[in-house]
N, C-alpha and C positions, 0 to 999 in steps of 0.2 A: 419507560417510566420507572420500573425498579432501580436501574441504574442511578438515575436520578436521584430519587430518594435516599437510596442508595450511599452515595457521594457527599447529599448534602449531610448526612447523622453522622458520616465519619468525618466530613469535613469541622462540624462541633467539635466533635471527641478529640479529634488531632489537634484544634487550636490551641485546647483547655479550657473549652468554655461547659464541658460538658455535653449532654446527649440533645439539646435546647438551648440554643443562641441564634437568636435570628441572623444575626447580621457576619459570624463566623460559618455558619451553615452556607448561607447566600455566595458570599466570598470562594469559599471551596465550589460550589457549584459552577458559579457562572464560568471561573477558571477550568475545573477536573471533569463538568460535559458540556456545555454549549461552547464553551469557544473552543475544546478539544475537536470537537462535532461538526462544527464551522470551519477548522482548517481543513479536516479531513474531508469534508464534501467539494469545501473549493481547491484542495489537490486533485481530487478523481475528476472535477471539471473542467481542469485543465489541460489535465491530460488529455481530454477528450478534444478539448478545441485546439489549444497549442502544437502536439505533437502529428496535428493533421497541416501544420503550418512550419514549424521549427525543428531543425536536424537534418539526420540523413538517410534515406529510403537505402536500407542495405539490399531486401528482396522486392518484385515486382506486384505490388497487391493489388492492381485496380481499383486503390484508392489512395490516398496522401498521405497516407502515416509514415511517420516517421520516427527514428531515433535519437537520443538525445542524453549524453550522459551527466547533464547536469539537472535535468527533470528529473533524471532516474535515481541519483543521488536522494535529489528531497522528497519525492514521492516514494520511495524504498523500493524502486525497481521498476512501476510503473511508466518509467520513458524508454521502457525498449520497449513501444508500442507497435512499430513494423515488424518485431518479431512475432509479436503477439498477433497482428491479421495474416502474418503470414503461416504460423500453425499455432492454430487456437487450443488442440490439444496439451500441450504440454504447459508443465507446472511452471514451470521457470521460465522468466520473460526473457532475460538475461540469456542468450543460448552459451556465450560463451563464456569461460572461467574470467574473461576480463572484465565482465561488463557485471558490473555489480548487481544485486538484485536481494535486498536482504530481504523482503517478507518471502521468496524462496527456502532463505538459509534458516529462517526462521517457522516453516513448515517443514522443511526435514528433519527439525529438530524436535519439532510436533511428534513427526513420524516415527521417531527413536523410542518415545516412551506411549506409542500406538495410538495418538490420540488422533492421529492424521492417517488416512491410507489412500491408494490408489494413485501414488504421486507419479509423473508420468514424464519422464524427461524426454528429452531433444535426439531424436534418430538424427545417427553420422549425415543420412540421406538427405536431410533436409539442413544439416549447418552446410552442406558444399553447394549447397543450390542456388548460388546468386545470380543477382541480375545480368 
């Protein structure tokens, strides 16, 4: 709810309408959190249903998931979800340098100015373990 609030007095301020405009407030809102809010809930949803349907099982998880580098593209890393059932440990979905995985690159970057810790990459043992 702060966020919100939040969003809509800067969303005033930034139009030029000042600290009080209904209709410049509203505008920045419904754009900068509800529909931000709404894409991001229906990307983690998809991920959830999609990638137990779409791609390709690199490891054996006794369940459907699978990978996908064009989900993983628009959800920021989220479609190398068979990497993910197959070692839930680790930070980066993405095991290998190819597979892109930006909210990864983007928590190591967390980690550089300490705001992140514990980040916990990918044992050799587990990228040669394929199906």
């Amino acid at each position: 709810m702060i966020l919100a609030v939040v969003v809509y007095f800067l969303g005033n301020k930034i139009n030029g309408a000042g600290w009080f405009d209904w209709s410049a407030g509203l505008s920045t809102l419904f754009i900068g959190f509800f529909l931000s809010t709404i894409l991001l809930f229906h990307g983690t949803f998809t991920i959830n249903s999609l990638m137990h349907k779409w791609g390709k099982a690199r490891y054996k998880t006794g369940d459907e998931s699978k990978n996908s580098l064009i989900l993983a593209l628009v959800t920021l890393g989220e479609g190398w979800h068979n990497n993910h059932h197959y070692y839930q440990r680790a930070t980066r979905q993405g095991f290998y340098w190819w597979e892109i995985d930006i909210t990864y690159y983007v928590i190591v970057m967390l980690g550089w100015f300490g705001l992140v810790w514990d980040i916990h990459g990918v044992p050799d043992k587990i990228k040669i373990t394929i199906k």
